[in-house]
C-alpha distance (Angstrom), angle and dihedral (degrees) to the residues before:
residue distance angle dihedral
X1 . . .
X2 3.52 . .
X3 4.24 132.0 .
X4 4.07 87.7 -91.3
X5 3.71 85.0 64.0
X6 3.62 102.1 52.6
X7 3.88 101.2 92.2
X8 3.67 116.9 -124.3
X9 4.33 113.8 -37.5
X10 3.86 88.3 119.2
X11 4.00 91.6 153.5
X12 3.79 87.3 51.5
X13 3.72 95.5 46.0
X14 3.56 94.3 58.1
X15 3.32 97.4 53.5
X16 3.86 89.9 52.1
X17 3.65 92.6 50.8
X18 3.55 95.0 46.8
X19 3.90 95.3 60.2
X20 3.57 84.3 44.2
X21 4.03 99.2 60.7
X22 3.91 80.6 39.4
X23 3.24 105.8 59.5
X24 3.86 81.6 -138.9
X25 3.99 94.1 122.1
X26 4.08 123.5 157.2
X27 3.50 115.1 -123.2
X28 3.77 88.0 -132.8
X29 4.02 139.0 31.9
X30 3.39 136.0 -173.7
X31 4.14 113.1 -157.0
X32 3.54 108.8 -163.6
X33 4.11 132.2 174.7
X34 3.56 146.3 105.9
X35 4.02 116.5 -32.0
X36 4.36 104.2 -90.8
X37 3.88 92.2 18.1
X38 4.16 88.5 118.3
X39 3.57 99.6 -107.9
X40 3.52 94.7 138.4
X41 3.55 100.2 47.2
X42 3.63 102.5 56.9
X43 4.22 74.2 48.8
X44 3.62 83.3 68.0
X45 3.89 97.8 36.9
X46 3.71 88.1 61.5
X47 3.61 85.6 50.2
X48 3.80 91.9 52.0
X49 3.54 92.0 45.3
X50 3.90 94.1 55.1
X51 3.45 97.1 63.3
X52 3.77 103.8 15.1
X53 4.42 105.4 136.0
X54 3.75 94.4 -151.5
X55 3.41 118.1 122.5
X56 3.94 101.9 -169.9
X57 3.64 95.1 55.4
X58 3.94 114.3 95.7
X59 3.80 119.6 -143.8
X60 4.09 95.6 -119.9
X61 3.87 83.0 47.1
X62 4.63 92.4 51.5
X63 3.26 128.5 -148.1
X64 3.66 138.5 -14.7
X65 3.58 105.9 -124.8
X66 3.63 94.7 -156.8
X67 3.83 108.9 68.0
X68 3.78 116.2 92.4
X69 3.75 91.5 -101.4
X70 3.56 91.3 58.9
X71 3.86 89.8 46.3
X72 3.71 93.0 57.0
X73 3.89 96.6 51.2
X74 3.63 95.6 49.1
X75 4.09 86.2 50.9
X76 4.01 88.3 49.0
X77 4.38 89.5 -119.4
X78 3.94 104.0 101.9
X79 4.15 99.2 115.6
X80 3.52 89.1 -143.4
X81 3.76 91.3 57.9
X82 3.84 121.6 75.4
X83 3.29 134.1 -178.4
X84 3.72 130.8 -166.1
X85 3.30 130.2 -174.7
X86 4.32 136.9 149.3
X87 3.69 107.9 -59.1
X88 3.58 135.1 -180.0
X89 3.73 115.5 -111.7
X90 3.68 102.3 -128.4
X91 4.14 79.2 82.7
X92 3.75 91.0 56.5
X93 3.45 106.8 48.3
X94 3.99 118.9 120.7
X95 3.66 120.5 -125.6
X96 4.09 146.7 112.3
X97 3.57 113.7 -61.9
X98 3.87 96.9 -91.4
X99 3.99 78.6 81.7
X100 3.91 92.9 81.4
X101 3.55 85.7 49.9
X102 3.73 101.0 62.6
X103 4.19 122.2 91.3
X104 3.71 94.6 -111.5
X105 3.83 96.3 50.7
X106 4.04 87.0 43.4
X107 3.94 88.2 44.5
X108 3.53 96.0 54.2
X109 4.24 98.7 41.3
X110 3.75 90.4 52.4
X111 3.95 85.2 60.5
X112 3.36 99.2 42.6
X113 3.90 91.7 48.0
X114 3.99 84.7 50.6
X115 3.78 90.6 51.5
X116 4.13 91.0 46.1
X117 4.21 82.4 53.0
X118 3.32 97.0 50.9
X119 4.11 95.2 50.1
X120 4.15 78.8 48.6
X121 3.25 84.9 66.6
X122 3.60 105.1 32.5
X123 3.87 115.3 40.2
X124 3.80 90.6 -171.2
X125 3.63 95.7 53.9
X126 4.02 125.3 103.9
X127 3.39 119.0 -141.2
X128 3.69 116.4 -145.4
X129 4.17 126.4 160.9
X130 3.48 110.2 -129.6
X131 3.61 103.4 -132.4
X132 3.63 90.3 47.6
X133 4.07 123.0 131.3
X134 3.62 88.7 -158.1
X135 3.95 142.3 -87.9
X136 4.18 97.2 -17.0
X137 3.41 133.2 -139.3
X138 3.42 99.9 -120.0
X139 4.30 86.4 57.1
X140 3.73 80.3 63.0
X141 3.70 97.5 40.0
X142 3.74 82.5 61.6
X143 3.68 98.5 44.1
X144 3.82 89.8 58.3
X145 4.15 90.2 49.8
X146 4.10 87.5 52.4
X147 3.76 92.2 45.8
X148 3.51 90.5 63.2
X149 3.82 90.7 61.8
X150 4.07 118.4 80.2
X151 3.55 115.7 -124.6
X152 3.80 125.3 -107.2
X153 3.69 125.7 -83.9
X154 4.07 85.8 -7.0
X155 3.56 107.5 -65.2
X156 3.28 131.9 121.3
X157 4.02 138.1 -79.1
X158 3.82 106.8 -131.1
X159 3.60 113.2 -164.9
X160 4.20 114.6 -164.5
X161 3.65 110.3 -173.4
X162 4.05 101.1 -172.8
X163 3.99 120.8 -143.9
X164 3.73 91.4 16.2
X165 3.77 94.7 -173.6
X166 3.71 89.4 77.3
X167 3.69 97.8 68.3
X168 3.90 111.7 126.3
X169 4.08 109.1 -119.2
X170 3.86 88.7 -111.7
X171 4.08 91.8 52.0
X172 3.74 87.6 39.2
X173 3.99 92.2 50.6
X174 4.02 90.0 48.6
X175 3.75 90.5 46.9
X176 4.13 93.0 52.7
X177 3.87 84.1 55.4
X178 3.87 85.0 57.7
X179 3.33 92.2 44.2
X180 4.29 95.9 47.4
X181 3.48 88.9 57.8
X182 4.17 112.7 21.8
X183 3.86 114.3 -175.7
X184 4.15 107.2 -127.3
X185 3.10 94.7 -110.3
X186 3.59 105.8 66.4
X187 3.59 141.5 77.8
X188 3.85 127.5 -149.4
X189 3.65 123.0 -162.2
X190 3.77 112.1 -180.0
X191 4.35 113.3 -169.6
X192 3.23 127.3 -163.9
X193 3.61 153.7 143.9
X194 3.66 102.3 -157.0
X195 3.61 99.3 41.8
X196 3.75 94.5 154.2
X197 4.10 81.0 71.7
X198 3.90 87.3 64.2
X199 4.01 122.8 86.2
X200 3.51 107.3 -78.9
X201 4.15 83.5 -139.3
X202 3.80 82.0 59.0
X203 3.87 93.3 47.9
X204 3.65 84.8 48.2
X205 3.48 94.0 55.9
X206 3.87 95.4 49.2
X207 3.52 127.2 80.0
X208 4.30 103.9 -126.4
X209 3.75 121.6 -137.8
X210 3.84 106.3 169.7
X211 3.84 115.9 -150.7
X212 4.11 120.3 -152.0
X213 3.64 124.7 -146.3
X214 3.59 108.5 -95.6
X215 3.73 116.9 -111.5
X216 3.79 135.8 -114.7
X217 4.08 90.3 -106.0
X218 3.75 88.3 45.3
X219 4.13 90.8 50.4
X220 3.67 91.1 43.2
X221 3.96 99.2 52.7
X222 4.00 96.6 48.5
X223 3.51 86.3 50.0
X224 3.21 93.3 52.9
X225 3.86 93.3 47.1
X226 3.65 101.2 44.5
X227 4.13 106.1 24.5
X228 3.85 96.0 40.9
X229 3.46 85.6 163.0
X230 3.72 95.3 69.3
X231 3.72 114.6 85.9
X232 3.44 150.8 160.5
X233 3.31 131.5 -19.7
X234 3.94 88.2 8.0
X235 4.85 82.8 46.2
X236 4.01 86.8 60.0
X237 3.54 98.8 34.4
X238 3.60 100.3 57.3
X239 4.52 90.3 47.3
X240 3.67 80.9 46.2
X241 3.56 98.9 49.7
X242 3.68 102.2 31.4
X243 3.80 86.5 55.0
X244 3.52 84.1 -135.2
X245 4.00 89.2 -67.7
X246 3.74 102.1 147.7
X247 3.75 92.1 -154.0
X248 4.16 86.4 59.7
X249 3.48 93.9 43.0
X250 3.82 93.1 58.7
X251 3.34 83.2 47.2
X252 3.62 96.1 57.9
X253 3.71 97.5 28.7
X254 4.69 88.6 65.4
X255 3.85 95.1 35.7
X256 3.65 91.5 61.9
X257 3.67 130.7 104.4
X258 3.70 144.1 -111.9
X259 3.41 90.2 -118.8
X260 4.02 115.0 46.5
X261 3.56 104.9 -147.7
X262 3.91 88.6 62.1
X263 3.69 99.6 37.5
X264 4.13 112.6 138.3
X265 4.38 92.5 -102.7
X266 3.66 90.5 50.9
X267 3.84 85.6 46.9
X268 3.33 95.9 48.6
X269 4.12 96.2 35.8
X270 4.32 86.5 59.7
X271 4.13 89.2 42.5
X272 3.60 85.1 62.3
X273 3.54 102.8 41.4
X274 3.90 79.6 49.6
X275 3.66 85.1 65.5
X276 3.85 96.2 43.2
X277 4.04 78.2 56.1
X278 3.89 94.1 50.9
X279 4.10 90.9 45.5
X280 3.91 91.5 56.8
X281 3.47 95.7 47.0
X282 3.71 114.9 96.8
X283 4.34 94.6 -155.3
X284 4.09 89.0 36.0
X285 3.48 105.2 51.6
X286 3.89 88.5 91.8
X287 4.40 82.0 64.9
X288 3.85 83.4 47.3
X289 3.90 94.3 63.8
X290 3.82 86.1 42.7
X291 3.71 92.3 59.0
X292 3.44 101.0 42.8
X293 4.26 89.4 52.0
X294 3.44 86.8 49.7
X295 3.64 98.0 46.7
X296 3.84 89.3 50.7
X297 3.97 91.1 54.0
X298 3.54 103.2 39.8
X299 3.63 108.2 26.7
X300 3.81 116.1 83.6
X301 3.80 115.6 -127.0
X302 3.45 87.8 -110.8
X303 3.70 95.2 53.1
X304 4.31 86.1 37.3
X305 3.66 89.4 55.3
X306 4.18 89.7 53.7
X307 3.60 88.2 44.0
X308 3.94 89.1 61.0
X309 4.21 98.9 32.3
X310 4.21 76.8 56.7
X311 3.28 88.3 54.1
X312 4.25 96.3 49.5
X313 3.45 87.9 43.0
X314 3.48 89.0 64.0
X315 3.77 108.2 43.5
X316 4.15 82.0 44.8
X317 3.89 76.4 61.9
X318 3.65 97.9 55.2
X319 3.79 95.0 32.5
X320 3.78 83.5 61.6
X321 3.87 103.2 44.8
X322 4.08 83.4 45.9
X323 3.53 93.8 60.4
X324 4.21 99.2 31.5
X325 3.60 106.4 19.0
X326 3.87 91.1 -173.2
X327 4.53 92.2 60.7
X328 3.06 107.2 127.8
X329 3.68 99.5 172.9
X330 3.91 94.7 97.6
X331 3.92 132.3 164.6
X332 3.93 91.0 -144.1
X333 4.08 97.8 42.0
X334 3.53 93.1 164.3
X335 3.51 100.0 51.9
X336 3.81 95.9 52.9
X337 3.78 96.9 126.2
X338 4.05 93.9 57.6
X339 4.18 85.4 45.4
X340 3.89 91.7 53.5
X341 3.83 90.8 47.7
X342 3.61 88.2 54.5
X343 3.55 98.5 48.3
X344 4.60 77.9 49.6
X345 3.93 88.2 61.6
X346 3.63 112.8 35.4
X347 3.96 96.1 39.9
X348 4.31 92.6 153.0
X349 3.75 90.9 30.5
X350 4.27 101.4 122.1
X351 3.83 97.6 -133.8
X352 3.99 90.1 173.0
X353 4.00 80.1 74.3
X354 3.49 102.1 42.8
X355 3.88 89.6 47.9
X356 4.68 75.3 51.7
X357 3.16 85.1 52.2
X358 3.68 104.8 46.4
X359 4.19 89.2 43.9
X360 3.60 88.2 63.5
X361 3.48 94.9 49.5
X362 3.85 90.6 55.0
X363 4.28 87.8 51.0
X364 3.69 91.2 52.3
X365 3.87 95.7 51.0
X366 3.57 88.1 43.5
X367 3.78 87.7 47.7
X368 4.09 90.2 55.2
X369 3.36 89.8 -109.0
X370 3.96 114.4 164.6
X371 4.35 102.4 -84.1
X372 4.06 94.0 -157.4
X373 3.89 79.4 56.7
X374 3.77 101.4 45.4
X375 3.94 101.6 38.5
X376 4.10 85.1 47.5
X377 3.72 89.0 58.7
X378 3.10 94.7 41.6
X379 3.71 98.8 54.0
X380 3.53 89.7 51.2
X381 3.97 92.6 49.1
X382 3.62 101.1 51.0
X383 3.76 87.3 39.0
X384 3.89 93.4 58.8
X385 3.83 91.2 41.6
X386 4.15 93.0 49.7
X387 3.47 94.4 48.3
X388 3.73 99.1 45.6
X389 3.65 97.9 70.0
C-alpha cells in the first residue's frame, strides 16, 4: 500500500506525513472513525513506511510495497510489526509444548490463521475471534516482553492493536503503564471506533487523529483511477451498495466477475429482488418463506447483510422516483424501468418505513442476532406494509 491508496482522509494524511519528514513523531496514536473508513490501513502504511528499504520512494509519496520489508508486513511476519487484535484465550494459555497439540489450541489457530487471510486480502477488514472476551492480558503481557527488545537495523517497533475499545480493564491498565513511560523505540497505534469506551488516561496519553468516512465522490474517483475496469452500472452500484464502507467495498470490488453483468452484487442484488417478487405474489409467497429460510442458513452474515442493503437500496430507489419522478441519481441505474413500475403499483405504499424497517434488519444481523428470526420478521413486515396500500 502506499498514501495514493488510502481513499480520501487528505487532512489526516498530511498531518501524518508532516511528522514523518519532521522527525517530530508521537510515541503513541489513537486512529479513530467510522468502521471501513481506512483507519487501520494508513496504521499499517506508517508501519510500512518506517522500515520500508527503498530508496526511490519519497516520504509524501509512502512506501514501496515491493522491498522485502514491505513483503513481510503485508504477510503479518516483519518482527518489528505487531499486530493485536481480540483473541480467544485458548491461544494464550501457558503450558509445555504438548499444548499446541491439543484440539482446542488447534481449533482456535486454524481460525485465527483464517481471520489473518482474510485481512491479507482485505486491508479494511477487522479481525476479531468470535468467542473472544476482548484484547487479553496476556496479549499485553507479551507486548511489554517485546518492548524490551530494540528494533532491527534502528527503526522502530510499531505496535497496532485494532478495535482498541475491546481491551479488558486489566490489559487496558497494563497497556497505560506502557503508555506512561514508552521506551524510544516503539510506536503505539491504538484503533478504534468507540474510543470513548477506552480509559480516558489512555486517551490522554494518545495523540487523536480522527478519520471520516470517505464520501461517495471520494469512492467513485479512486475507483476510477485504480480499477478502470469497473464501470457503470457495476461503478455506482458498488458506492451505492457499499455505503461508502471501505471494508464492503473491498468486499465487493474482489468478488466480482470478469464479466460485469454477472458479477456476485449484481447476482445477489436480482436474487433479492427475486424475493421482493415472491413476497408480492399472492400464490408464491409459500417460495418466499423458502428463500428467506434458506437465506438465513446458507448465506453468511456478511453475504445476509448485502442481501438486505440490496434490498434498501432499492426501495430508496422507488422512494425517490415516488416523490421526484424526474431523479435520476439512482443506486440501481440500470434497472430503472422495473423501479418506475414499482413506484406504478404501490403509489400509497410508505417506502420511507419499509427502507426503517429494512435498516433495522441490517443492525440486528450485524448485531448477531438470530437470521431465521430476523428475515422471518421481516418477510412478514414488508409483506403487511406492501400489501396495505
Amino acid at each position: 500500500m502506499s498514501w495514493k491508496n488510502i481513499i480520501g482522509q487528505k487532512q489526516q494524511i498530511r498531518i501524518l506525513r508532516k511528522a514523518l519528514e519532521t522527525g517530530r513523531f508521537a510515541h503513541a496514536y489513537l486512529f479513530t472513525g467510522p468502521e471501513g473508513s481506512g483507519k487501520e490501513s494508513a496504521a499499517f502504511e506508517i508501519a510500512s513506511l518506517l522500515n520500508c528499504r527503498s530508496t526511490d520512494t519519497a516520504e509524501s509519496e509512502g512506501s514501496c510495497g515491493v522491498c522485502s520489508d514491505c513483503r513481510l508486513i503485508q504477510s503479518f511476519m516483519h518482527p518489528n510489526v505487531e499486530y493485536i487484535f481480540p483473541v480467544e484465550a485458548a491461544l494464550l494459555d501457558p503450558g509445555d509444548s504438548a499444548k499446541k497439540e491439543n484440539k482446542r489450541f488447534s481449533d482456535a489457530k486454524e481460525r485465527y490463521d483464517a481471520l489473518i487471510d482474510q485481512k491479507k486480502e482485505n486491508p479494511y477488514f477487522s479481525p476479531s475471534m468470535e468467542r473472544s472476551m476482548g484484547i487479553l492480558t496476556e496479549q499485553i503481557i507479551t507486548l511489554q516482553h517485546k518492548s524490551s527488545y530494540m528494533p532491527r537495523e534502528g527503526s522502530k517497533k510499531i505496535f497496532i492493536i485494532s478495535q482498541a475499545e475491546r481491551l479488558h480493564p486489566s490489559a487496558a491498565n497494563k497497556l497505560l503503564k506502557l503508555l506512561e513511560e514508552p521506551p524510544a523505540h516503539v510506536l503505539f497505534i491504538l484503533v478504534s471506533s468507540r474510543p470513548e469506551a477506552l480509559l480516558a488516561t489512555i486517551r490522554s496519553r494518545c495523540q487523536a487523529i480522527k478519520f471520516s468516512r470517505v464520501t461517495a465522490g471520494e469512492l467513485r474517483l479512486w475507483l476510477k483511477q485504480n480499477r478502470p475496469e469497473i464501470v457503470d452500472p457495476e461503478l455506482s452500484f458498488i458506492v451505492s451498495f457499499s455505503r461508502c464502507n471501505l471494508r464492503l467495498a473491498w468486499e465487493l470490488i474482489n468478488s466480482r466477475d470478469s464479466s460485469p453483468s454477472e458479477t456476485a452484487t449484481i447476482i445477489l442484488r436480482n436474487q433479492a429482488l427475486d424475493y421482493l417478487r415472491q413476497v408480492l405474489t399472492p400464490n408464491r409467497f409459500h417460495e418466499a418463506i423458502t428463500t428467506c429460510e434458506r437465506n438465513a442458513k446458507n448465506l453468511s452474515r456478511g453475504d445476509l447483510t448485502l442481501f438486505l442493503a440490496a434490498l434498501l437500496l432499492f426501495f430508496q430507489d422507488v422512494n425517490h422516483r415516488k416523490i421526484k419522478p424526474e431523479f435520476q441519481e439512482l443506486n440501481n441505474p440500470d434497472i430503472t424501468e422495473a423501479i418506475d413500475r414499482f413506484v406504478k403499483n404501490f403509489p400509497a405504499t410508505d417506502f420511507f418505513q419499509i427502507s426503517t424497517i429494512t435498516e433495522d434488519a441490517i443492525r440486528c444481523i450485524e448485531r448477531n442476532v438470530n437470521p431465521l428470526l430476523v428475515m422471518g420478521e421481516f418477510t412478514a413486515e414488508i409483506k403487511a406494509l406492501l400489501h396495505r396500500s
